[in-house]
C-alpha positions as CSV (number, residue, x, y, z in Angstrom):
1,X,-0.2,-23.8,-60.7
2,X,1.6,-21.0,-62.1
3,X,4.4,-21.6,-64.1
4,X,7.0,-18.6,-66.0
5,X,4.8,-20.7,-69.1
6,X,1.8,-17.9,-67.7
7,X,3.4,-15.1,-67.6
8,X,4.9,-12.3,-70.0
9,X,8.8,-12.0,-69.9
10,X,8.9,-9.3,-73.1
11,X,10.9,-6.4,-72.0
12,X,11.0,-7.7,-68.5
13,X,13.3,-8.5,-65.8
14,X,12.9,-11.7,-64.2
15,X,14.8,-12.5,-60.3
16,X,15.1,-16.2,-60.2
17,X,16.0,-17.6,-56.5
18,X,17.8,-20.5,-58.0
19,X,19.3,-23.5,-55.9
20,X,23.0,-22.6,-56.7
21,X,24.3,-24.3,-53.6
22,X,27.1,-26.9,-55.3
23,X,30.2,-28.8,-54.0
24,X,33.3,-27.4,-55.2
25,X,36.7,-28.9,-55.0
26,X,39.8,-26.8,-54.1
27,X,40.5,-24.7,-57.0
28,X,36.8,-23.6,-56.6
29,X,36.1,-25.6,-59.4
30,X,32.0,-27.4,-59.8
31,X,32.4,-30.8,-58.9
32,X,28.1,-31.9,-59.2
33,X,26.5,-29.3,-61.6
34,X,23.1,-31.2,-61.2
35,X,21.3,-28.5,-60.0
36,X,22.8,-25.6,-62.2
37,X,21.9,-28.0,-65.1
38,X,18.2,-28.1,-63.7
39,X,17.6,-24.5,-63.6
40,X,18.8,-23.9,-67.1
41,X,15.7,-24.5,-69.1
42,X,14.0,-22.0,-66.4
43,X,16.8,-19.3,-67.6
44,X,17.1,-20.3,-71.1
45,X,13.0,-19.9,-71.1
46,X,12.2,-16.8,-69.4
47,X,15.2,-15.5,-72.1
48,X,13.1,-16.9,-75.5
49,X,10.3,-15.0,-74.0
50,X,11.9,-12.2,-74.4
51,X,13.0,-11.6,-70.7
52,X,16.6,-10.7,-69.2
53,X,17.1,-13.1,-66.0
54,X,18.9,-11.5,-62.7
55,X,20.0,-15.0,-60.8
56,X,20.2,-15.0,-56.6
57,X,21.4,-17.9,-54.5
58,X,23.1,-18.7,-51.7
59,X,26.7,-21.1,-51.6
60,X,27.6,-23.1,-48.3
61,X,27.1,-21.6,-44.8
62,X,29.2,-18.5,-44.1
63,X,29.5,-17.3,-40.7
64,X,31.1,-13.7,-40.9
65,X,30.0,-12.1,-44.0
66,X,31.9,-12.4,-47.3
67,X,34.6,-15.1,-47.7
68,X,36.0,-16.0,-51.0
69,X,34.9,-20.1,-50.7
70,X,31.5,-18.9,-50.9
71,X,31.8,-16.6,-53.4
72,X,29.2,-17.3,-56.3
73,X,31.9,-15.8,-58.3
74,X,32.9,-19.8,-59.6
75,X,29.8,-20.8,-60.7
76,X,29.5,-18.4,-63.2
77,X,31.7,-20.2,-66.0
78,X,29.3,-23.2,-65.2
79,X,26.2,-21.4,-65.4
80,X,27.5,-19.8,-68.6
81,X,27.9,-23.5,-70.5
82,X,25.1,-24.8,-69.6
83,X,22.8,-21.7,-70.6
84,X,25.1,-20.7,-73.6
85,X,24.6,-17.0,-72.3
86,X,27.3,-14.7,-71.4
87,X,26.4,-14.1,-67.3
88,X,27.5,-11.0,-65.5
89,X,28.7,-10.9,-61.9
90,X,27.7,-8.8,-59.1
91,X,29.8,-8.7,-55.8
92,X,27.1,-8.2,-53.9
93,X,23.2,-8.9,-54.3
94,X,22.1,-5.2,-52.8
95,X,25.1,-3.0,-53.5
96,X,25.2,0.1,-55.4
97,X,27.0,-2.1,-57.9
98,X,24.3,-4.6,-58.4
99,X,21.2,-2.3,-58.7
100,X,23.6,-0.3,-61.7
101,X,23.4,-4.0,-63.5
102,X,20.1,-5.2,-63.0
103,X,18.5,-2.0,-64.3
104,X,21.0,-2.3,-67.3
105,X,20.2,-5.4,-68.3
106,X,18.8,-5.9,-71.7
107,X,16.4,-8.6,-73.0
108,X,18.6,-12.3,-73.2
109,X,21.4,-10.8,-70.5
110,X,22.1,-12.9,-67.4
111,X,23.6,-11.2,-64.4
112,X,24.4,-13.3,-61.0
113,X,24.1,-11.7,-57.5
114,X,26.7,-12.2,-55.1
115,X,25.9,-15.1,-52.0
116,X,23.2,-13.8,-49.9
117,X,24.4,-15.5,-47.2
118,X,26.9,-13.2,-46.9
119,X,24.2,-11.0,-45.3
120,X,22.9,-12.5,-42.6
121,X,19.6,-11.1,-42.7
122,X,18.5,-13.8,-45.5
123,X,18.7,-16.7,-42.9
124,X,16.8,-14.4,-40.9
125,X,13.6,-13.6,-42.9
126,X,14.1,-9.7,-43.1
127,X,11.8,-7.8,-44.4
128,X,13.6,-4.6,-44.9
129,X,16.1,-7.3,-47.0
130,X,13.2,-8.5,-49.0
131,X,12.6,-5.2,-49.9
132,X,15.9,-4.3,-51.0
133,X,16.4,-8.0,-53.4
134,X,12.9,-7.2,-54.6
135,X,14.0,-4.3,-56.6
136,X,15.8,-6.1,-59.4
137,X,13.2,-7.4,-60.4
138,X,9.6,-7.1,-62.4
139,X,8.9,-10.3,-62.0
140,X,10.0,-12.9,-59.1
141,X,10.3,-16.4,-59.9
142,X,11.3,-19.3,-57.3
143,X,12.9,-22.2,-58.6
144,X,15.0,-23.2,-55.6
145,X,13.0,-26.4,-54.5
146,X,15.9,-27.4,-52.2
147,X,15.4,-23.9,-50.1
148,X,11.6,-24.0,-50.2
149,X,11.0,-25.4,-47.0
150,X,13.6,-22.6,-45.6
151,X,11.4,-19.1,-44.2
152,X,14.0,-16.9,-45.8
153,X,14.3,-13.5,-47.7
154,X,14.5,-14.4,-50.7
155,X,12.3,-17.4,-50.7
156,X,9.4,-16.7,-48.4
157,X,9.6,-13.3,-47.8
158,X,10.1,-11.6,-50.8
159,X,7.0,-12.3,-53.0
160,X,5.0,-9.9,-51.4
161,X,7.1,-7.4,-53.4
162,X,5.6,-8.5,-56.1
163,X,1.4,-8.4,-57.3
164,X,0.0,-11.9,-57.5
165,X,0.3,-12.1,-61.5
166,X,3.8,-11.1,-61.5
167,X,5.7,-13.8,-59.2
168,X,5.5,-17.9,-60.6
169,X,7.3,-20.7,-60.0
170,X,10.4,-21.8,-62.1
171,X,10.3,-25.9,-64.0
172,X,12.2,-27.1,-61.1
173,X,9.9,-26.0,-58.6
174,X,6.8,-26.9,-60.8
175,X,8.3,-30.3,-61.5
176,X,9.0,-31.0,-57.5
177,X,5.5,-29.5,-56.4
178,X,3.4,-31.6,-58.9
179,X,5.5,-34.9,-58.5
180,X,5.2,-34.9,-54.7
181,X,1.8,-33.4,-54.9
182,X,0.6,-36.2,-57.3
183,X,2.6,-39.0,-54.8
184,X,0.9,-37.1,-51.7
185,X,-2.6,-36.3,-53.0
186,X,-3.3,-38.6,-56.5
187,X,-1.0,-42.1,-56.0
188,X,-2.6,-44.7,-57.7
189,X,-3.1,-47.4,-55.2
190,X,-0.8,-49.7,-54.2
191,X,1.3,-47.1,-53.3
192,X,4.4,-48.4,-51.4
193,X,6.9,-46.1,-49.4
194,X,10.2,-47.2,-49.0
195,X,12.2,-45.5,-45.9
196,X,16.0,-45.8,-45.5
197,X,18.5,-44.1,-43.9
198,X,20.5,-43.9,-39.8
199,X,18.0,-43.2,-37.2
200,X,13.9,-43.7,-36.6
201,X,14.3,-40.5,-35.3
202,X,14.9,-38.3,-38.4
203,X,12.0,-40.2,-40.0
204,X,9.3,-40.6,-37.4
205,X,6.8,-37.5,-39.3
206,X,7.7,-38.9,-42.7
207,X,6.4,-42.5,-41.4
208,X,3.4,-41.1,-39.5
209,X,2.0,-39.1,-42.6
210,X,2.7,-41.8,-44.6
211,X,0.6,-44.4,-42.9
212,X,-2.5,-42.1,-43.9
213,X,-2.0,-42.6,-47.5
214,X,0.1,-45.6,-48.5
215,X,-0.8,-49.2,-48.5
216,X,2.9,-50.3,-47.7
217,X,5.9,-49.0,-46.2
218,X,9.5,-50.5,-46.1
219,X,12.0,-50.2,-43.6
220,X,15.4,-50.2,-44.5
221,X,19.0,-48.8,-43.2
222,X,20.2,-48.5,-40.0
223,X,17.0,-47.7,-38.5
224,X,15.6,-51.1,-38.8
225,X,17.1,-52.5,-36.3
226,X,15.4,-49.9,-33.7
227,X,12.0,-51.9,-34.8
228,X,13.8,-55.4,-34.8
229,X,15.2,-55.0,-31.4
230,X,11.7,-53.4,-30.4
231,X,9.7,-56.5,-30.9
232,X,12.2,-58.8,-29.0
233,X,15.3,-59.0,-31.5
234,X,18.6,-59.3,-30.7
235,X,21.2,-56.9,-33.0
236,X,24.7,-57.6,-31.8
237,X,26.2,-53.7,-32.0
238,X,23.7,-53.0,-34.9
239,X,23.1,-49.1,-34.9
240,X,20.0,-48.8,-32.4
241,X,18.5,-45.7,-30.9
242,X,17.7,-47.5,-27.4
243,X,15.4,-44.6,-26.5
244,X,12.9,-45.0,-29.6
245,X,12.2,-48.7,-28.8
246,X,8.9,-47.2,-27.4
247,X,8.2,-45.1,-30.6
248,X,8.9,-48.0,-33.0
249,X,6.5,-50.4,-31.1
250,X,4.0,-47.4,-31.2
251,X,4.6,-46.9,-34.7
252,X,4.3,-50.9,-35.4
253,X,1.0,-50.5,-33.6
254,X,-0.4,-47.6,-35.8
255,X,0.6,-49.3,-38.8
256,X,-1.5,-52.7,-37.8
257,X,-5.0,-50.7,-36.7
258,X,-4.4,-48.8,-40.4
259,X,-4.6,-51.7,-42.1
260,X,-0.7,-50.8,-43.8
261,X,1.7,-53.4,-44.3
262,X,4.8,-52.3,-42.5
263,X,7.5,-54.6,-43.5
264,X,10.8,-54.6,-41.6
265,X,13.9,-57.0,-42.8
266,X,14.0,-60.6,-41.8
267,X,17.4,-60.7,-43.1
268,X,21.0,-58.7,-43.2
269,X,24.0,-58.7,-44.1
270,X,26.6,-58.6,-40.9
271,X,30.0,-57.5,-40.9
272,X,32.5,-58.0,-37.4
273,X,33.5,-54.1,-38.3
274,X,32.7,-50.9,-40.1
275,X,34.7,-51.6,-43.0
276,X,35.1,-52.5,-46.5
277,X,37.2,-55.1,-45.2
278,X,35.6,-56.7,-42.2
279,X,34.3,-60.1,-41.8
280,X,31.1,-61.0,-43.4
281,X,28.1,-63.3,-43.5
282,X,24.1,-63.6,-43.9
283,X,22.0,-64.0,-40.9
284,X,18.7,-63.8,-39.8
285,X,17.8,-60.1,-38.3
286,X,16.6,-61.1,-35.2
287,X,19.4,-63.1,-34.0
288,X,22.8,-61.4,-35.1
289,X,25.8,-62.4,-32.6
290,X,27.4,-60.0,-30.0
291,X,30.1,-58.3,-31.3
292,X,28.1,-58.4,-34.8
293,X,26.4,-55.4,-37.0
294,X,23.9,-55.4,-40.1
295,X,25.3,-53.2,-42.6
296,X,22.9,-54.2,-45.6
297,X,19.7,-56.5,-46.3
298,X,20.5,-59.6,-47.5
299,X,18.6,-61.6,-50.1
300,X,15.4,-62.8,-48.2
301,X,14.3,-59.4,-47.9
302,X,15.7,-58.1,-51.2
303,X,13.0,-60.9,-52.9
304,X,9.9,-59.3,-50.4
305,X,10.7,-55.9,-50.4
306,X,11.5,-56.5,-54.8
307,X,8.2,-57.6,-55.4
308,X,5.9,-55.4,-53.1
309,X,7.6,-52.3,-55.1
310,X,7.1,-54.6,-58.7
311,X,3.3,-55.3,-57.5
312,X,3.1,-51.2,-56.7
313,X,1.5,-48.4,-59.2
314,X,2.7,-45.3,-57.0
315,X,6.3,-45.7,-55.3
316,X,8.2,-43.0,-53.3
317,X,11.8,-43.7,-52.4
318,X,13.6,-41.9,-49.4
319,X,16.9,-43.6,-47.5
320,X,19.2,-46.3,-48.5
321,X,18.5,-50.0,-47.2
322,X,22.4,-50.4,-45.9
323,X,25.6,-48.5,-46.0
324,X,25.6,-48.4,-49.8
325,X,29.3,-46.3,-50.4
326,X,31.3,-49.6,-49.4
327,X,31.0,-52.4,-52.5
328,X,30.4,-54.7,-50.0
329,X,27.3,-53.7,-48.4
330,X,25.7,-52.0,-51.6
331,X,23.6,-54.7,-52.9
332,X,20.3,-54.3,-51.1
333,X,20.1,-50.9,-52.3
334,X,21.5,-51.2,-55.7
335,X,18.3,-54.0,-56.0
336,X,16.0,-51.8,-54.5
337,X,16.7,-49.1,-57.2
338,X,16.4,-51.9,-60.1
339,X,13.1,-52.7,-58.7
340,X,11.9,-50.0,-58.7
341,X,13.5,-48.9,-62.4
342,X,11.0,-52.3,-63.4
343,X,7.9,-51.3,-61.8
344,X,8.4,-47.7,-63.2
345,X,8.8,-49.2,-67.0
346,X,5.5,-51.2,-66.0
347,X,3.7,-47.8,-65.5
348,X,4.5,-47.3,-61.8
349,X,4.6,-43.4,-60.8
350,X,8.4,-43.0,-58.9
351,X,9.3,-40.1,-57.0
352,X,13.4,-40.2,-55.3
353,X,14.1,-38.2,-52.8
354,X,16.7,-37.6,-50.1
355,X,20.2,-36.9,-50.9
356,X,21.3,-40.9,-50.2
357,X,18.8,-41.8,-52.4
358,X,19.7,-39.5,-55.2
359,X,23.1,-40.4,-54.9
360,X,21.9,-44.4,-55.1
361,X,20.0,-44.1,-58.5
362,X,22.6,-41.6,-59.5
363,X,25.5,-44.5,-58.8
364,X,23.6,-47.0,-60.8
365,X,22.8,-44.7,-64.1
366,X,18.8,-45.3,-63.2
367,X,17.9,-41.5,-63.3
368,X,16.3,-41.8,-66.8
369,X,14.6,-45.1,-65.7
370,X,12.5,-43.6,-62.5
371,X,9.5,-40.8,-63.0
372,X,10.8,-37.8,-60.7
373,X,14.4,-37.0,-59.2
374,X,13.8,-34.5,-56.3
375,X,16.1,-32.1,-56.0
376,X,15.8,-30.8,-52.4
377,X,16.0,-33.6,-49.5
378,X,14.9,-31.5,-46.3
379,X,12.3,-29.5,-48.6
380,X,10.7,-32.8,-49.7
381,X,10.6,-34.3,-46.4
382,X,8.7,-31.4,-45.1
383,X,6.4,-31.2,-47.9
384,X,5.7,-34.3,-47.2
385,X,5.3,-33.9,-43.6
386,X,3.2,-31.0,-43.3
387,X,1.4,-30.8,-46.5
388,X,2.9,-27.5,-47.8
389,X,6.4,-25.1,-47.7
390,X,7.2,-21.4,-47.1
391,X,8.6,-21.0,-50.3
392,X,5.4,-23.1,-52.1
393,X,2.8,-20.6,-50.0
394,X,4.6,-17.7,-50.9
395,X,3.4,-17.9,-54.6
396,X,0.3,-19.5,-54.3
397,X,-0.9,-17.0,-51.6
């Protein structure tokens, strides 16, 4: 894999498509600089090597060109503490203005394009566009994991600009491609998956690929109860995607002739509501009353699910096991990410991934205590899925 540690920065301008896509409250202020912190040793880098860095990304979803929300404009005071670089602003990312600053740039400078969403032909893979974001730089470097599995401009398109030895990827996008590849390709057997979240549905690839290369997979969240009420269950008003029943017993099946264990809860915590508030109790999974939901697992399935990830050398973590922002319905998940915080000090390889799931070992201070944090949801679902991403082929290639 080729990483900026390959290449030659001296006296050259590097174009970084960083992941610059953060919340921001109202005073435009960074609320989560996660991901502008994990760019920064790709910037700081490519600048000890002797390099200037000319930064593009895109902020939010604009519809009608430039709007001020979106403006990249406040990120730049972030971007500037956590490289310790002055960074320069462009107001747009193919203006006469920009081109004037990125062929001024001197060796250690930082300048940051303008959103390049505000064009519309990045969403739309344009060439000519390419072309145009190309010239900034000598060398192109990707290190926007999260937009990877996106066939834009400036992450798909735009490396052909640039000879095979002069485009690489960034340390985030090294990080993400070995981690998953290592999961996907190299897991040290028994490797469990654990898969959360709403709906079968948004999961039904993730699970299929899956069965092809782990030994165990665990159902969690709201889509559990689509398998419980599939093999004869009844869920009260549990979320349920009636027409998946089919799908789940199908997947139950494939999971059995595979020789994987595919464990779905036996028990859950009910609630009479949706709320913090409502009236709770244990019960088993397959009998909750009418008028009943399951909002978490309960501790029966904490204790199975606990020790298959203990018992498990490679573990990859995607979806929450219940609705884990109320305090009441948190525990299943908060477990779930001490488990697997125990079997990663025992020499288990973890890989989290998914936003809910980065959020969950976030919430419980376990970041330092798990292998691999994924950046990018969506890109690591579809690496997962289909093996490879637009972004990935478009330096390898």
């Amino acid at each position: 894999m080729k990483t900026i540690d390959n290449l030659n920065f001296q006296n050259k301008r590097a174009l970084v498509r960083v992941d610059f896509n953060v919340p921001l409250n109202d005073s435009f202020e960074v609320t989560d600089d996660t991901r502008i912190r994990a760019a920064a040793p790709t910037i700081k880098k490519i600048i000890e090597k002797g390099g200037s860095v000319i930064l593009m990304s895109h902020l939010g979803r604009p519809k009608d060109g430039p709007a001020n929300k979106f403006s990249l404009q406040h990120v730049v005071n972030t971007v500037k503490k956590l490289t310790g670089v002055d960074v320069l602003f462009s107001d747009d990312c193919i203006g006469s203005d920009s081109y004037i600053k990125s062929s001024a740039l001197k060796p250690g400078q930082v300048l940051l394009l303008e959103n390049l969403r505000f064009h519309k032909e990045e969403e739309q893979g344009d060439v000519a566009f390419a072309e145009k974001l190309s010239k900034h730089g000598d060398i192109y470097v990707n290190d926007a994991f999260g937009t990877a599995h996106r066939a834009h401009a400036s992450t798909a398109v735009i490396a052909q600009f640039f000879a095979a030895d002069a485009r690489c990827f960034g340390y985030v996008m090294a990080g993400e491609v070995a981690s998953i590849d290592k999961v996907i390709n190299g897991a040290e057997k028994p490797f469990t998956a654990i898969v959360g979240g709403a709906k079968v549905s948004d999961k039904i690839l993730i699970i299929e690929q899956l069965m092809s290369k782990a030994n165990n997979i665990l159902i969690g969240g709201g889509m559990a109860f689509t398998f419980v009420k599939a093999m004869g269950g009844t869920i009260g008003k549990s979320l349920c995607e009636d027409d998946k029943l089919e799908l789940a017993k199908e997947l139950l099946e494939k999971a059995k002739a595979r020789g994987v264990n595919l464990y779905i809860p036996n028990d859950a915590v009910i609630a009479d509501n949706f709320a913090n508030d409502a009236n709770i109790k244990e019960s088993d999974i397959n009998t909750i009353p009418d008028g009943w939901m399951g909002l978490d697992i309960s501790n029966g399935t904490i204790k199975t699910f606990s020790e298959v990830i203990k018992n498990s050398k490679t573990i990859l973590w995607n979806g929450p096991m219940g609705v884990f922002e109320m305090s009441r319905f948190e525990n299943g998940t908060k477990q779930i990410a001490l488990a697997i915080a125990e079997a990663t000090k025992k020499g288990a390889f973890s890989l989290i991934g998914g936003g809910d799931s980065v959020a969950a070992i976030n919430k419980y201070h376990l970041a330092e205590q798990v292998s691999y944090v994924s950046t990018g949801g969506g890109a690591l679902l579809e690496y997962i899925e289909q093996g490879s991403l637009p972004g990935v082929r478009a330096i390898e290639d």
